[in-house]
TORMIPA-755895 format. One record per residue (C-alpha): residue number from 1; x, y, z. Coordinates in Angstrom, 1 decimal, always signed. Layout:
<nodes>
node i=NUM; u=X; v=Y; w=Z
...
</nodes>
This chain:
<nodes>
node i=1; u=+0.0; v=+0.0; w=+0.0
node i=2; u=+1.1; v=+3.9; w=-0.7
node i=3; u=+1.6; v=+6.0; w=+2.1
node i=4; u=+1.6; v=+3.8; w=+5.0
node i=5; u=+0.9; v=+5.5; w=+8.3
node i=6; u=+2.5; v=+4.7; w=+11.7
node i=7; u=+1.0; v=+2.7; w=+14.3
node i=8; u=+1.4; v=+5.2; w=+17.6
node i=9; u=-0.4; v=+5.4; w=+21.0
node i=10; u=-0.8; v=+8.7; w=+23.1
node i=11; u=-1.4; v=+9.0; w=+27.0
node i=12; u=-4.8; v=+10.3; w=+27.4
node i=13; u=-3.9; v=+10.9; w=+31.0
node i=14; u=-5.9; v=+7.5; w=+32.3
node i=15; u=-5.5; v=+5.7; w=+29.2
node i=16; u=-3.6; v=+4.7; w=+26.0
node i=17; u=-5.3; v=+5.4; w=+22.7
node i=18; u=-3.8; v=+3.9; w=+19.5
node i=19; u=-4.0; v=+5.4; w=+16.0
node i=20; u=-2.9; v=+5.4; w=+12.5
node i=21; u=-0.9; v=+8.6; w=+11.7
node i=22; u=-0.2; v=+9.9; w=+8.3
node i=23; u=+2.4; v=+12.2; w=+7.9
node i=24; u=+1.9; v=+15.8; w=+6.4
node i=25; u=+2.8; v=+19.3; w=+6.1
node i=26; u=-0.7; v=+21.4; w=+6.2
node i=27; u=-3.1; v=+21.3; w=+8.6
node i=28; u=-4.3; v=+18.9; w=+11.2
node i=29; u=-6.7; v=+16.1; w=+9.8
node i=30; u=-8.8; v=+13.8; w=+12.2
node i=31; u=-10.8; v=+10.3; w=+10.8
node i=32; u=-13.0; v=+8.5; w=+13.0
node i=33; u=-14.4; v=+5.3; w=+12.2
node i=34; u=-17.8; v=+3.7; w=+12.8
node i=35; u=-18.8; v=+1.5; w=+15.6
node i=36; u=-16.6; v=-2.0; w=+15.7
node i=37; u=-14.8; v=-0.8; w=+12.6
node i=38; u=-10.7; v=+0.2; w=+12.8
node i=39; u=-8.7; v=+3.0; w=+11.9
node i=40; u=-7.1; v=+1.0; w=+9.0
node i=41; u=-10.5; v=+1.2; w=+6.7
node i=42; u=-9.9; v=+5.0; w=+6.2
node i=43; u=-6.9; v=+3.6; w=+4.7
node i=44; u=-7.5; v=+4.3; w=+0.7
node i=45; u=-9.1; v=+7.6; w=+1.4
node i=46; u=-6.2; v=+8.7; w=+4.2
node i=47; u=-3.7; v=+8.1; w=+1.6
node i=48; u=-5.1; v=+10.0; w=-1.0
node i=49; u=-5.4; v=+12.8; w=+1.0
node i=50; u=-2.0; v=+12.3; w=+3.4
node i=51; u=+0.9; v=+15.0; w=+2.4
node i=52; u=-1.7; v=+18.1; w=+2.5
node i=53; u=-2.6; v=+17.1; w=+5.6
node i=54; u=-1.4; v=+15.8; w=+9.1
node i=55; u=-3.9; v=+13.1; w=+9.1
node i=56; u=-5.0; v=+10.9; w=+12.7
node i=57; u=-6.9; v=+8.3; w=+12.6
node i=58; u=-7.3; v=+7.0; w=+16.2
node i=59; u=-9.2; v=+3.7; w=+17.3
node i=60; u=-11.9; v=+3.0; w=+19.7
node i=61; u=-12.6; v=-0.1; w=+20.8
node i=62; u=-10.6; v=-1.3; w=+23.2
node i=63; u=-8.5; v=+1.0; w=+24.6
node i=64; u=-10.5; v=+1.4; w=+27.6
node i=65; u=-12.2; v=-1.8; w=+30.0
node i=66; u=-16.1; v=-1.9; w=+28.6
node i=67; u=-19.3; v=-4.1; w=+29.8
node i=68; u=-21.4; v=-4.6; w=+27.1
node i=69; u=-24.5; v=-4.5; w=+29.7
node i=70; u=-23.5; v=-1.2; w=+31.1
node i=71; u=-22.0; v=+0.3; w=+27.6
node i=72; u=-19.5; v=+2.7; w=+27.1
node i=73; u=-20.4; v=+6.7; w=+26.9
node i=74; u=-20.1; v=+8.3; w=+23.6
node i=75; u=-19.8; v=+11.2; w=+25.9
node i=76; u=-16.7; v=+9.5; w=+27.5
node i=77; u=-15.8; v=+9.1; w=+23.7
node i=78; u=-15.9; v=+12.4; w=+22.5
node i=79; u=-13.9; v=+13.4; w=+25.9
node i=80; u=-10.8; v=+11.5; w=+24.8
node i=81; u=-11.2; v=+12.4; w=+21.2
node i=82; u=-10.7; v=+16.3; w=+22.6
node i=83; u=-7.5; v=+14.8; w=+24.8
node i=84; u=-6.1; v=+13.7; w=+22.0
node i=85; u=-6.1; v=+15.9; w=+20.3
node i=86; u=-5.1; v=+18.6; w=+22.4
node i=87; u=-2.2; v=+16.3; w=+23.8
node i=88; u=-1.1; v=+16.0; w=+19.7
node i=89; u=-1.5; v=+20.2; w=+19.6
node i=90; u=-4.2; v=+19.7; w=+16.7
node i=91; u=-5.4; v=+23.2; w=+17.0
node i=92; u=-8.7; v=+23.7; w=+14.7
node i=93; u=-8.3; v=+20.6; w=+13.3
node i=94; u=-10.4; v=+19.3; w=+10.5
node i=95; u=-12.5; v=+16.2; w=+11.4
node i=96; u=-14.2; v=+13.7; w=+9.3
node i=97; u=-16.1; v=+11.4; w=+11.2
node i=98; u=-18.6; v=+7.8; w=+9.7
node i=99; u=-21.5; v=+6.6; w=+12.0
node i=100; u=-19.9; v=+6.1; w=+15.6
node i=101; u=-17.5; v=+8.8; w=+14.7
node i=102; u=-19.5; v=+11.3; w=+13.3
node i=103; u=-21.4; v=+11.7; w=+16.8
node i=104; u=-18.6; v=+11.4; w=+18.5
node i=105; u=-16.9; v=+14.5; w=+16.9
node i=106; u=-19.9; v=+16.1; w=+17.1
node i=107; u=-20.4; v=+16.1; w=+20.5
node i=108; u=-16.6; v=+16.6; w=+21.4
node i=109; u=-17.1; v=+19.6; w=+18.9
node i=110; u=-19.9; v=+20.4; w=+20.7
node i=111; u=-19.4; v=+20.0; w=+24.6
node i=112; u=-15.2; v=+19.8; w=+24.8
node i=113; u=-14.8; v=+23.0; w=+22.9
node i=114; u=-12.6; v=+21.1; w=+20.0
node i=115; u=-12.4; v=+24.0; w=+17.9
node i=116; u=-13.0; v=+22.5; w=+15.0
node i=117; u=-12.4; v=+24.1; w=+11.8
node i=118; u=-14.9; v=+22.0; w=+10.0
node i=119; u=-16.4; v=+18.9; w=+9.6
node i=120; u=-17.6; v=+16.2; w=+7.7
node i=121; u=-20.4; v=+13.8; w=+9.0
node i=122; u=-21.1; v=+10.9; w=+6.9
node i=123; u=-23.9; v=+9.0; w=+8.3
node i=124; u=-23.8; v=+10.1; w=+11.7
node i=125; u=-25.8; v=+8.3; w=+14.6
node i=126; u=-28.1; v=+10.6; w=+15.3
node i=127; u=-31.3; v=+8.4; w=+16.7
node i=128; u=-35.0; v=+10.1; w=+17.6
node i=129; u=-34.8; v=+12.3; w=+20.7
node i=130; u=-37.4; v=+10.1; w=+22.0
node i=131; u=-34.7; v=+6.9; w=+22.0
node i=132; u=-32.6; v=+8.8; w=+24.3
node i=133; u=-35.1; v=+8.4; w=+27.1
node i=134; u=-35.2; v=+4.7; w=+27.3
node i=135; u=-33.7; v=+2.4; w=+29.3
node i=136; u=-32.6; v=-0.7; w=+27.1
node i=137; u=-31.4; v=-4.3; w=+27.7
node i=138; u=-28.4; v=-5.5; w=+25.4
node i=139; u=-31.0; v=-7.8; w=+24.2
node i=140; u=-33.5; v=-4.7; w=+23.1
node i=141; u=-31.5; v=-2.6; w=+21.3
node i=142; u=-31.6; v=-3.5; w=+17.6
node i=143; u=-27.8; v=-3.7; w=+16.7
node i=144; u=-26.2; v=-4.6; w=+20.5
node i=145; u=-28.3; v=-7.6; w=+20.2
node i=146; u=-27.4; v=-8.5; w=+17.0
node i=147; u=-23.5; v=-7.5; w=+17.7
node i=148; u=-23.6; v=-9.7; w=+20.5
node i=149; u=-23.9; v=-12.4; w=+18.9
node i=150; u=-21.8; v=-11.7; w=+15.8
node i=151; u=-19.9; v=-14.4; w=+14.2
node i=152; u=-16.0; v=-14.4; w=+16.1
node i=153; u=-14.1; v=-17.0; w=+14.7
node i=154; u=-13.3; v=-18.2; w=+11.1
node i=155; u=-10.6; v=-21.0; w=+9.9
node i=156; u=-8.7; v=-18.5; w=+7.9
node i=157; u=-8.9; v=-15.2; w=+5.4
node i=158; u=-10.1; v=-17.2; w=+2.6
node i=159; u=-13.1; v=-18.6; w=+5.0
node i=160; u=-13.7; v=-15.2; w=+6.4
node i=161; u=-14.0; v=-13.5; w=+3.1
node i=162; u=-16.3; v=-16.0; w=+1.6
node i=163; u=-18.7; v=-15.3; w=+4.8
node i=164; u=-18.3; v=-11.9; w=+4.9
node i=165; u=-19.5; v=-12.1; w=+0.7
node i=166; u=-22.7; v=-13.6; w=+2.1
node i=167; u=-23.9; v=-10.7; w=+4.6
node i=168; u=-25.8; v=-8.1; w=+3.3
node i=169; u=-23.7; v=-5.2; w=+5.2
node i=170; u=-20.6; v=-6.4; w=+3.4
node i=171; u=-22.2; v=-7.0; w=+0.3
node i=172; u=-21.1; v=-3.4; w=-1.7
node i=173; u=-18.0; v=-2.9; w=-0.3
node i=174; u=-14.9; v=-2.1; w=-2.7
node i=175; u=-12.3; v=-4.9; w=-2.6
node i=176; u=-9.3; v=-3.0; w=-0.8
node i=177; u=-11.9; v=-2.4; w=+2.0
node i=178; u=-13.1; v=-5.9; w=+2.4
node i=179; u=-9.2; v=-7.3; w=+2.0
node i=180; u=-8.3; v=-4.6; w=+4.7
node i=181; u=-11.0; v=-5.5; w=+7.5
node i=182; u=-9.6; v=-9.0; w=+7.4
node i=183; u=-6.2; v=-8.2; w=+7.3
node i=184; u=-6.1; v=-6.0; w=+10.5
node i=185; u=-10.1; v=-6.2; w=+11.4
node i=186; u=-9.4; v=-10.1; w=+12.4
node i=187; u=-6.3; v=-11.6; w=+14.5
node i=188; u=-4.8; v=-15.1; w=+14.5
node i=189; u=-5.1; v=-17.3; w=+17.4
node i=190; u=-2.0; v=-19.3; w=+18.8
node i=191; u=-4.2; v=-22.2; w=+18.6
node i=192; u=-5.1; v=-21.5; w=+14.8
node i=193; u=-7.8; v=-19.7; w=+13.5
node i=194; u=-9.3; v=-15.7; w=+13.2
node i=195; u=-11.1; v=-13.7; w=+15.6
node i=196; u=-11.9; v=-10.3; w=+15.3
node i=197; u=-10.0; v=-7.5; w=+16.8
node i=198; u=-12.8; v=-5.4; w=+18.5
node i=199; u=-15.0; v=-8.7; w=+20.1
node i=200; u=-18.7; v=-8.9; w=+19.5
node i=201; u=-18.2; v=-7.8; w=+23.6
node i=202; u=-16.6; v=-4.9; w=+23.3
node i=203; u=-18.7; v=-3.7; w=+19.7
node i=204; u=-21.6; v=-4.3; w=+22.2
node i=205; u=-20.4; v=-2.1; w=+25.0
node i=206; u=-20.2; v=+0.6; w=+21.7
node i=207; u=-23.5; v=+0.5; w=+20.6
node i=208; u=-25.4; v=+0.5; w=+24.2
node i=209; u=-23.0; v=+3.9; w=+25.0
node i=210; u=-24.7; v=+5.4; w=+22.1
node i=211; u=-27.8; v=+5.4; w=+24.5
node i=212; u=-26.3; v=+7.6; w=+27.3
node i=213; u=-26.0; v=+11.0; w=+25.5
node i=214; u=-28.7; v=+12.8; w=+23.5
node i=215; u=-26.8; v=+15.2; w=+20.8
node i=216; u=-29.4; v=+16.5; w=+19.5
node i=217; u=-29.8; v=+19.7; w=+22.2
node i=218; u=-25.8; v=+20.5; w=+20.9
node i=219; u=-26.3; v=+20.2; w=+17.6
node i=220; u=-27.4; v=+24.8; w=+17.8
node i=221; u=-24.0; v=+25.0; w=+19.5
node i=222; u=-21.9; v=+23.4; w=+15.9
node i=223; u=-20.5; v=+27.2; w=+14.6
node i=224; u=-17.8; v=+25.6; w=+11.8
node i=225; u=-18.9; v=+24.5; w=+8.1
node i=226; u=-20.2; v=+21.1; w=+8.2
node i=227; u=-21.3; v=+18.7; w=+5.2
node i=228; u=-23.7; v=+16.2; w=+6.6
node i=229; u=-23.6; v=+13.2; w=+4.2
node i=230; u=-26.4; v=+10.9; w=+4.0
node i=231; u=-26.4; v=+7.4; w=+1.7
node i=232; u=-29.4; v=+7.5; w=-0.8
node i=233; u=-30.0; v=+4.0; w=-0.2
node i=234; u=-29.1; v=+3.9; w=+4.1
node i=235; u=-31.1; v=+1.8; w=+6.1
node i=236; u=-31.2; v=+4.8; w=+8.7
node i=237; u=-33.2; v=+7.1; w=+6.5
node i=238; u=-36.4; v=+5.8; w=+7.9
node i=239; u=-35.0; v=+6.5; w=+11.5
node i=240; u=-32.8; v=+9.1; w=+11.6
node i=241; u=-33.4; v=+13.0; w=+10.2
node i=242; u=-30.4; v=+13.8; w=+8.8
node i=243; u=-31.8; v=+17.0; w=+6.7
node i=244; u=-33.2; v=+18.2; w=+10.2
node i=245; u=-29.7; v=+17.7; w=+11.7
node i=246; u=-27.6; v=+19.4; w=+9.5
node i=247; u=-30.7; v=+22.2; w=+9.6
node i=248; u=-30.0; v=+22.6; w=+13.2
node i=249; u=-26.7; v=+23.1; w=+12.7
node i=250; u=-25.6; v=+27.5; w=+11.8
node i=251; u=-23.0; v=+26.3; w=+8.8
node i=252; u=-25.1; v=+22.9; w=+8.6
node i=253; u=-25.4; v=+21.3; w=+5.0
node i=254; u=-26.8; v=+18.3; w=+4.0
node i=255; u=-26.3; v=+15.9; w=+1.0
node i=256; u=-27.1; v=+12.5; w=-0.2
node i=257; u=-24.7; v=+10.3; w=-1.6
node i=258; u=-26.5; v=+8.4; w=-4.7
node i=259; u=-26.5; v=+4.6; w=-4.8
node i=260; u=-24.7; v=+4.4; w=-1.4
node i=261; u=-26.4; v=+2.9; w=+2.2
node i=262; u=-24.8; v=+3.7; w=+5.7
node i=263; u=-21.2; v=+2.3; w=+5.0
node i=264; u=-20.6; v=+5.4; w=+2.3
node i=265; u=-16.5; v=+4.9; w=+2.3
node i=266; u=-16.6; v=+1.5; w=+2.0
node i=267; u=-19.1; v=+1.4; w=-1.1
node i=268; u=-17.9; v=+4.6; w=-2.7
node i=269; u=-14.6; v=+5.8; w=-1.4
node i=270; u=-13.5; v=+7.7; w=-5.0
node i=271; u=-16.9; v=+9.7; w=-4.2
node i=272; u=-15.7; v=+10.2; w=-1.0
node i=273; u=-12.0; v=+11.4; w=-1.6
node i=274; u=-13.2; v=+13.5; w=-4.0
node i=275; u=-16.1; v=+15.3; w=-1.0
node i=276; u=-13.3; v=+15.5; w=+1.2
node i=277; u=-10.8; v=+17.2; w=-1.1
node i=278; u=-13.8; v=+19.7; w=-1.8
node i=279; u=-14.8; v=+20.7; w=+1.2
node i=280; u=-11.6; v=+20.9; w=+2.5
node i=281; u=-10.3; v=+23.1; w=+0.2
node i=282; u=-13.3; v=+25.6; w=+0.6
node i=283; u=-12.9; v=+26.4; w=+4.0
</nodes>
């Protein structure tokens, strides 16, 4: 692969957070990933963009203990996001955020005074104010139950890849995506074997924090451009108001990726690159 980042951790103060770093000369880039992905599948649109930009791509999963029961606060989340960043002196950085990551920024944006010179939401968890107000079980919440019980072990790439063909979320993905969530998305076993690197656990512990933080109140207090993206053909249209989001929202924009569901850079990531480079360039 071109431009290869660094594998580096940085002290958060009560906690070590890993991430991908690209090297660059302009101005201070951050990629967060969706919920149970990794750092690594902003890979082919990090390294087209990597030399204008000092580009971080940090991963969180399991860099802090979780219960899936109990979940783990996007609030906590977006709190060592704005650590990190202020421990790696990203002043006004630029942040680019899919699913997980998009509230996350949002609310570190938002709450932890990031200073954000703009942002980029593609697909971003925003769920009905209502939903906020709930008290779930693991097994009542419609992805922690699923990721609960996800699939964690496979005989080898080959094996894995073949399944992952045959599930509908994985079904449109570009081929350097799917060959790099297997490649560092999955981890041998001394005994033989794959499992994956964040456990259907800790993915679990992910989606249940979603439910401990309503960012829809925050969303007045966003002042930067941002370009919320939505996928034409997302399973979360019917859920989640995107268009009333980025309306909320002083420099909010919205716009709909054609042909595209929730996973956006994993189905279109020329689209993508190109979005970026855009909008980035404009501010």
């Amino acid at each position: 692969m071109n431009n290869a980042p660094q594998t580096l951790t940085i002290d958060i103060g009560d906690a070590e957070l890993p991430y991908l770093y690209y090297h660059g000369h302009g101005r201070a880039l951050v990629m967060l990933h969706a919920t149970g992905f990794l750092p690594w599948l902003w890979h082919p649109i990090a390294s087209a963009l990597a030399g204008d930009y000092r580009l971080i791509a940090p991963y969180f999963c399991d860099y802090r203990e979780s219960d899936p029961a109990s979940g783990l606060s996007w609030m906590k989340l977006a709190a060592d996001l704005s650590r990190m960043c202020e421990r790696l002196n990203m002043a006004s950085p630029l942040l680019v955020g899919h699913s997980m990551g998009a509230a996350v920024m949002t609310i570190a944006e938002a709450a932890h005074g990031l200073g954000a010179a703009g942002m980029i939401l593609i697909e971003p968890i925003f769920l009905p104010q209502e939903h906020y107000q709930r008290q779930v079980r693991v097994e009542e919440h419609p992805m922690a139950s699923r990721s609960i019980r996800r699939r964690n072990f496979w005989q080898d790439s080959s094996a894995a890849k073949a399944y992952l063909r045959t599930k509908e979320m994985f079904k449109d993905w570009d081929e350097e995506f799917l060959d790099l969530y297997i490649q560092h998305g999955m981890v041998e076993q001394s005994t033989g074997g794959l499992k994956l690197t964040c456990s259907p656990q800790r993915e679990t512990a992910l989606f249940m924090g979603e439910m401990k933080y309503n960012p829809w109140p925050l969303l007045p207090k966003i002042s930067c451009p941002t370009l919320v993206l939505e996928g034409a053909k997302s399973v979360n249209r019917h859920l989640i108001d995107l268009k009333a989001a980025a309306a909320k929202m002083p420099h909010g924009k919205h716009r709909l990726v054609a042909d595209a569901g929730h996973l956006i850079p994993m189905e279109k990531p020329k689209e993508i690159i190109q979005i970026i480079a855009d909008f980035l360039h404009s501010l």
